[in-house]
ChimeraX commands (.cxc) that place a marker at each C-alpha (Angstrom):
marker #1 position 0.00,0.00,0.00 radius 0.5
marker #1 position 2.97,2.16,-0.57 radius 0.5
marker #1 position 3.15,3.37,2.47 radius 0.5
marker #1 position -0.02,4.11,3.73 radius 0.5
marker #1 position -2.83,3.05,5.44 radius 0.5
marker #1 position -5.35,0.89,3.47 radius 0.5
marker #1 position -8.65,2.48,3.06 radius 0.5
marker #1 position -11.38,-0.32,3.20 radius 0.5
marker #1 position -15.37,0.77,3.00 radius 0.5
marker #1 position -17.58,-1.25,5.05 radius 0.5
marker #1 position -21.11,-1.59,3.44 radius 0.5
marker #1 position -24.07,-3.44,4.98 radius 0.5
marker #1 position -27.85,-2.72,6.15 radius 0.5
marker #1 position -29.12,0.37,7.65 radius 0.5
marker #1 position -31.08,-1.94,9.68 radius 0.5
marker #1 position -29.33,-5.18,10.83 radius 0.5
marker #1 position -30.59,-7.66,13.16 radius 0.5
marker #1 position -27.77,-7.80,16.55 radius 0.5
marker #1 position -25.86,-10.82,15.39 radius 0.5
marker #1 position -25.21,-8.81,11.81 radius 0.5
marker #1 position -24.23,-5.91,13.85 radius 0.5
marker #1 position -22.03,-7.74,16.02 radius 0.5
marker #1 position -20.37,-9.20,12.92 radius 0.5
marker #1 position -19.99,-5.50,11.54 radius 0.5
marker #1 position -18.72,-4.04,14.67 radius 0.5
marker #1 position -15.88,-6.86,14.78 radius 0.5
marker #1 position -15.03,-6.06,11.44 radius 0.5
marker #1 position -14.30,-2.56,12.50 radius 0.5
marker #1 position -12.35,-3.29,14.80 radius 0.5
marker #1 position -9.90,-5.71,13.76 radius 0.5
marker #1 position -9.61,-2.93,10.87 radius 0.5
marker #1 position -8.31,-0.60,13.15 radius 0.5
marker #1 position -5.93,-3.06,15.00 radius 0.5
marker #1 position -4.21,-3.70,11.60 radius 0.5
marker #1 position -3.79,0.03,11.26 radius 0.5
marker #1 position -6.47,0.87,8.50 radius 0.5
marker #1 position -9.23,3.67,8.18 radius 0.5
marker #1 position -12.80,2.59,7.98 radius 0.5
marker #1 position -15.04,4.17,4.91 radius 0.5
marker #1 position -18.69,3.67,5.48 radius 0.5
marker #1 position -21.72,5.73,4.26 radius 0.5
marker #1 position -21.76,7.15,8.27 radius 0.5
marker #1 position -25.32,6.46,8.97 radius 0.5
marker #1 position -26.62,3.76,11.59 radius 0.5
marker #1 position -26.95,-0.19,11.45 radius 0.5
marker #1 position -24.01,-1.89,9.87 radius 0.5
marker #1 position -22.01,1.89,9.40 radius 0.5
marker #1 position -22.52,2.78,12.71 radius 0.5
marker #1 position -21.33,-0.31,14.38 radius 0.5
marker #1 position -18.16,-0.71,11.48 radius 0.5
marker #1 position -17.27,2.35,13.14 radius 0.5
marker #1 position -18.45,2.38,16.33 radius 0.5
marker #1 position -16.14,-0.93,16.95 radius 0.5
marker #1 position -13.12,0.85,14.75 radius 0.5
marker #1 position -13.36,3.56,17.45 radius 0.5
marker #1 position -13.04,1.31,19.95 radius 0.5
marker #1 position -9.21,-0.12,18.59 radius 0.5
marker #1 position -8.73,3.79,18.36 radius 0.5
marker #1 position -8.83,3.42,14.83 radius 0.5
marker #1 position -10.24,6.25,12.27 radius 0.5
marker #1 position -13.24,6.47,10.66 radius 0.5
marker #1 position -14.73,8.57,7.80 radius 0.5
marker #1 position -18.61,8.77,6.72 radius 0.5
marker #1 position -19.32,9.54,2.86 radius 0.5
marker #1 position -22.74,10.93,4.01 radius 0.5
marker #1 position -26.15,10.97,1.60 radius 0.5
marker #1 position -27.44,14.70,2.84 radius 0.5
marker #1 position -26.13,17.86,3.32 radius 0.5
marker #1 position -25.43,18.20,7.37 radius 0.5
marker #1 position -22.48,16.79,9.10 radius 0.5
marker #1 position -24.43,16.62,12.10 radius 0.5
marker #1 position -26.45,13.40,10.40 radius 0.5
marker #1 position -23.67,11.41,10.86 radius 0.5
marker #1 position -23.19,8.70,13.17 radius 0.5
marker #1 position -21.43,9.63,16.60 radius 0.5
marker #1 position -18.33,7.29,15.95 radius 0.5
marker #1 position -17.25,9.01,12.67 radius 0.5
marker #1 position -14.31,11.11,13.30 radius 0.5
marker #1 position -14.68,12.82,9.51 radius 0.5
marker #1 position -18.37,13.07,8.17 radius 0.5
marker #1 position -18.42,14.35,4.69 radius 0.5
marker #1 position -21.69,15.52,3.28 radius 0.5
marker #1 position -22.42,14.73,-0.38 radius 0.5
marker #1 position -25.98,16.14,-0.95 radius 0.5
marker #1 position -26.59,13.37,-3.56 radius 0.5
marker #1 position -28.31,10.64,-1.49 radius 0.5
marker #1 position -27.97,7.47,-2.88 radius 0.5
marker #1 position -25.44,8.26,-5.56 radius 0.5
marker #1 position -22.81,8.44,-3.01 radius 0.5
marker #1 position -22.63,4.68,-3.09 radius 0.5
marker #1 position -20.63,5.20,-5.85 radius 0.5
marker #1 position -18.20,7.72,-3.83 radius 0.5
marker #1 position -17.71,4.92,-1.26 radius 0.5
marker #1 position -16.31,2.46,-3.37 radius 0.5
marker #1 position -14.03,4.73,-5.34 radius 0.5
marker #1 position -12.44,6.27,-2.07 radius 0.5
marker #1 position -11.82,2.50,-0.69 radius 0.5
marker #1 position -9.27,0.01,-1.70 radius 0.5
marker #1 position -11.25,-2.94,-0.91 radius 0.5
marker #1 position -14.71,-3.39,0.75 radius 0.5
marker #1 position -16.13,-5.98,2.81 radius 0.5
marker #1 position -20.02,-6.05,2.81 radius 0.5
marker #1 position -21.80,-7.57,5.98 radius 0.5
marker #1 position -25.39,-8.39,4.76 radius 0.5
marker #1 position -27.18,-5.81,3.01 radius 0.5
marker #1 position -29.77,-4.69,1.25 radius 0.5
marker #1 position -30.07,-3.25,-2.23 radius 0.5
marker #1 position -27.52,-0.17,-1.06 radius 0.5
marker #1 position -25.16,-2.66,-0.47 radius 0.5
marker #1 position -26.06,-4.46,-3.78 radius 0.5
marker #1 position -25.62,-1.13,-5.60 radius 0.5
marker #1 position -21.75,-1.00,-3.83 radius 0.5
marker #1 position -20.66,-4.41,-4.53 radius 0.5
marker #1 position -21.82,-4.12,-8.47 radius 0.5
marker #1 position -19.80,-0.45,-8.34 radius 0.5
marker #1 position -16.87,-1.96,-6.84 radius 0.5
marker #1 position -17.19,-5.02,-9.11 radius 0.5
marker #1 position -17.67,-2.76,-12.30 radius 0.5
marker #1 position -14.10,-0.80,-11.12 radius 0.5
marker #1 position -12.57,-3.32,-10.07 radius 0.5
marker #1 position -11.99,-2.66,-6.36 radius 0.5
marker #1 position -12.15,-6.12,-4.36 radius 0.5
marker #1 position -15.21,-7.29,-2.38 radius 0.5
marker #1 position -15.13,-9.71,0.31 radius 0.5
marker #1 position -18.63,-10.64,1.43 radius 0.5
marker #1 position -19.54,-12.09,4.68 radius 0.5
marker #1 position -23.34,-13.88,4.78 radius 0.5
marker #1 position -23.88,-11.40,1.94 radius 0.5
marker #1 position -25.37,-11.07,-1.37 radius 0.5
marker #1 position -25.22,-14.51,-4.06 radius 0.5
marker #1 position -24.72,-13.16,-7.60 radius 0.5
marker #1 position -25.01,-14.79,-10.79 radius 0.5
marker #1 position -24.72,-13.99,-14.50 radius 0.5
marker #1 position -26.64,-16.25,-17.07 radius 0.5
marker #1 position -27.88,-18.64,-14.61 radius 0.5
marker #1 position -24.36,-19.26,-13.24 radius 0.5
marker #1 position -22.72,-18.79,-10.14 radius 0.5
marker #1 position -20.21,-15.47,-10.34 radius 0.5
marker #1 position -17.24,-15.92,-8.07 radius 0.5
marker #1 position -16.85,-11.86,-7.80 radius 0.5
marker #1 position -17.21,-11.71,-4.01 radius 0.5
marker #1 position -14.79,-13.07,-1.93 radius 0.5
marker #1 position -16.15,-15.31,0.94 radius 0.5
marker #1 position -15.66,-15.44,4.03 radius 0.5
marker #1 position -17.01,-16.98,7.38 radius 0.5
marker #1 position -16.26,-14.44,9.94 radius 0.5
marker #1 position -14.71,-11.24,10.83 radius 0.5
marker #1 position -11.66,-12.03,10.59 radius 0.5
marker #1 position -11.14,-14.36,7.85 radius 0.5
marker #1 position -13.34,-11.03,6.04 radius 0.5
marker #1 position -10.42,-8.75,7.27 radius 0.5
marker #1 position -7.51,-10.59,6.30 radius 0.5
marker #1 position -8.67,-11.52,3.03 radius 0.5
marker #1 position -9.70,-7.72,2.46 radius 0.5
marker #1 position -5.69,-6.67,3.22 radius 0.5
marker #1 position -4.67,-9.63,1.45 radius 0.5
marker #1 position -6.11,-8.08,-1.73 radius 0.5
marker #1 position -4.36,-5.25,-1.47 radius 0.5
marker #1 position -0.71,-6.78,-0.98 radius 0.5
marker link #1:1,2 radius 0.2
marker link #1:2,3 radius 0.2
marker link #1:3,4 radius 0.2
marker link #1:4,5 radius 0.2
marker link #1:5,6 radius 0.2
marker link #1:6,7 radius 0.2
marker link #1:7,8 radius 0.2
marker link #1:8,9 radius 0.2
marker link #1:9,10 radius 0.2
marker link #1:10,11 radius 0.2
marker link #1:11,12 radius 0.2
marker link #1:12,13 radius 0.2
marker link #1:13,14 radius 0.2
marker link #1:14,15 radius 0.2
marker link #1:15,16 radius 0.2
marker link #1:16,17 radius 0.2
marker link #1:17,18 radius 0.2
marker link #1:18,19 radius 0.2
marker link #1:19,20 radius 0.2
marker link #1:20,21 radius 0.2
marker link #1:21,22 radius 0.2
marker link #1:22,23 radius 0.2
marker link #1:23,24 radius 0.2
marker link #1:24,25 radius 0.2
marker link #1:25,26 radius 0.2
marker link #1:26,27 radius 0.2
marker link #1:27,28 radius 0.2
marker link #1:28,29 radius 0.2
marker link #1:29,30 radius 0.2
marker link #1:30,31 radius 0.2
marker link #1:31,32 radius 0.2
marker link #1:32,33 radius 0.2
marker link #1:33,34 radius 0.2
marker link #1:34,35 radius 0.2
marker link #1:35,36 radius 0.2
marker link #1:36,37 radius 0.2
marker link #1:37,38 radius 0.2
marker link #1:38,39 radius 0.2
marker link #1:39,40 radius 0.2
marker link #1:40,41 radius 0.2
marker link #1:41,42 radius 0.2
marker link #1:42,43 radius 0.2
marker link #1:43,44 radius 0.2
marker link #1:44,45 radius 0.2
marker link #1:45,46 radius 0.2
marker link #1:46,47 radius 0.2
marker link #1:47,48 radius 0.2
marker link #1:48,49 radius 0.2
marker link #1:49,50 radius 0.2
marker link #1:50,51 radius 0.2
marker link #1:51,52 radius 0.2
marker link #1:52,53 radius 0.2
marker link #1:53,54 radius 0.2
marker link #1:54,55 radius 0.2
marker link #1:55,56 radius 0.2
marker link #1:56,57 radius 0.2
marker link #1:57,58 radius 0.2
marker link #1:58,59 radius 0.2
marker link #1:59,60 radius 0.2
marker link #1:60,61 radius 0.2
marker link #1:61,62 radius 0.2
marker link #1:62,63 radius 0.2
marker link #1:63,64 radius 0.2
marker link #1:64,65 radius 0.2
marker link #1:65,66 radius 0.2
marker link #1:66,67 radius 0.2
marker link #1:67,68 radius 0.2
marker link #1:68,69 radius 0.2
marker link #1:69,70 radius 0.2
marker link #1:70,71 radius 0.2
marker link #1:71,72 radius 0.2
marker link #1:72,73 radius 0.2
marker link #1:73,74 radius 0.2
marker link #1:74,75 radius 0.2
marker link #1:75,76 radius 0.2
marker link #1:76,77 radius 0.2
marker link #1:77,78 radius 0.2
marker link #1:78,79 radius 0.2
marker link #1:79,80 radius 0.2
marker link #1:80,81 radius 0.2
marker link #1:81,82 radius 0.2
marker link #1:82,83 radius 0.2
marker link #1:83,84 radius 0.2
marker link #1:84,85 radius 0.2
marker link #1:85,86 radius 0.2
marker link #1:86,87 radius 0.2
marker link #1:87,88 radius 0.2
marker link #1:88,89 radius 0.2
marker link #1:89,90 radius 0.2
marker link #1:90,91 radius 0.2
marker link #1:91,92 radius 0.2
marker link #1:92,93 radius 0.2
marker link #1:93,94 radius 0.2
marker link #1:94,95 radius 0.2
marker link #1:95,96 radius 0.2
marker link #1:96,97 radius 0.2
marker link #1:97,98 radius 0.2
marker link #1:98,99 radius 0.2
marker link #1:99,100 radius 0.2
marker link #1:100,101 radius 0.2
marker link #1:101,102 radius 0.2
marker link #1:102,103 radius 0.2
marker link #1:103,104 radius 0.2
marker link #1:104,105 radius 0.2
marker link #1:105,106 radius 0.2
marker link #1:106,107 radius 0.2
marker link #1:107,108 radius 0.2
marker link #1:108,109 radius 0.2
marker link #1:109,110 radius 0.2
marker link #1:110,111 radius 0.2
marker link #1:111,112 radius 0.2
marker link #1:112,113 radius 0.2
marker link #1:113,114 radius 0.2
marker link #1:114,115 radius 0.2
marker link #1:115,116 radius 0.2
marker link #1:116,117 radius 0.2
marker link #1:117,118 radius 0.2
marker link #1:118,119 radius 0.2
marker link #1:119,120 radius 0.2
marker link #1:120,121 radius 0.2
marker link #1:121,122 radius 0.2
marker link #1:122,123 radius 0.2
marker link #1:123,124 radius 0.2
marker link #1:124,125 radius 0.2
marker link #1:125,126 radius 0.2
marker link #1:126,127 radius 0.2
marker link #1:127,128 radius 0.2
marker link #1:128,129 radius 0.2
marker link #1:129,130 radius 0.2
marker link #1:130,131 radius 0.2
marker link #1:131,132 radius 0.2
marker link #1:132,133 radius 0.2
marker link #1:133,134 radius 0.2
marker link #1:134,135 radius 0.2
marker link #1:135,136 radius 0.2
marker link #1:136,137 radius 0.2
marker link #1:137,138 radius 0.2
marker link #1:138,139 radius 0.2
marker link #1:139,140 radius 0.2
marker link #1:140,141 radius 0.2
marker link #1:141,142 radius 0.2
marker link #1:142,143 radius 0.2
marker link #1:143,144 radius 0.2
marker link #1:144,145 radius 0.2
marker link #1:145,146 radius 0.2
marker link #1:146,147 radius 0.2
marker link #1:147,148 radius 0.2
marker link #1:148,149 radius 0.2
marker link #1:149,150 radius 0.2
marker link #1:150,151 radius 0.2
marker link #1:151,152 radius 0.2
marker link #1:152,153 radius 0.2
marker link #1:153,154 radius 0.2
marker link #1:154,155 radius 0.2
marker link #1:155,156 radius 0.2
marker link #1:156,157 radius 0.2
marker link #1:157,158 radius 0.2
marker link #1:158,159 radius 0.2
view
């Protein structure tokens, strides 16, 4: 990573159930033990606990926000940037990451993996989204089983 700290996004549901935001708040963590920053959207669910958890390893965390107020933000996000473009700033979040790992999700979270998929930024997916292209499996995201297989794999990439 020349350098530098590896950027990895952190994409999942706004509105996870507590074992998927245990999972994401593990993930955040371990992130910021191995020294990288954590890029989420910096709403709640699977954002807020990515960072919430980073936080805790005194790791730092930066929100690509939908609206136009800083104050929106979740309270673990030690830069909040407001985009004003809602939804679109899915796309933002994948290009200022190196890799992602997506915990669950929804159809956001759909709309990041196919950006980062499309650029070519690495996915590692953990009880997240099955694709497929002409009725066979795509191999696009990589698996893995828990946090910290997730996190390794993620750095892995990037080596």
């Amino acid at each position: 990573m020349n350098g530098r700290a590896p950027y990895i996004g952190v994409i999942g549901a706004g509105e996870p159930d507590r074992t998927t935001e245990d999972t994401a708040e593990s993930v955040g963590r371990l992130l910021a033990e191995r020294g990288a920053v954590v890029i989420c959207g910096g709403l709640g669910g699977v954002m807020e606990a990515a960072c919430r958890g980073a936080r805790s390893a005194g790791g730092v965390t930066v929100g690509i926000l939908p609206g136009t107020e800083r104050r929106h933000g979740n309270a673990y996000l030690d830069i909040a940037l407001p985009t004003g473009i809602g939804e679109m700033r899915n796309a933002l979040i994948v290009r200022a990451s190196d890799a992602l790992i997506a915990v669950a999700g929804e159809f956001g979270t759909l709309s990041e993996i196919a950006f980062a998929i499309k650029t070519g930024v690495p996915v590692v997916g953990i009880d997240t989204w099955d694709l497929s292209k002409r009725g066979r499996a795509d191999g696009s995201i990589l698996r893995a089983a828990s946090p910290g297989e997730a996190v390794d794999r993620a750095l892995r990439e990037l080596s």
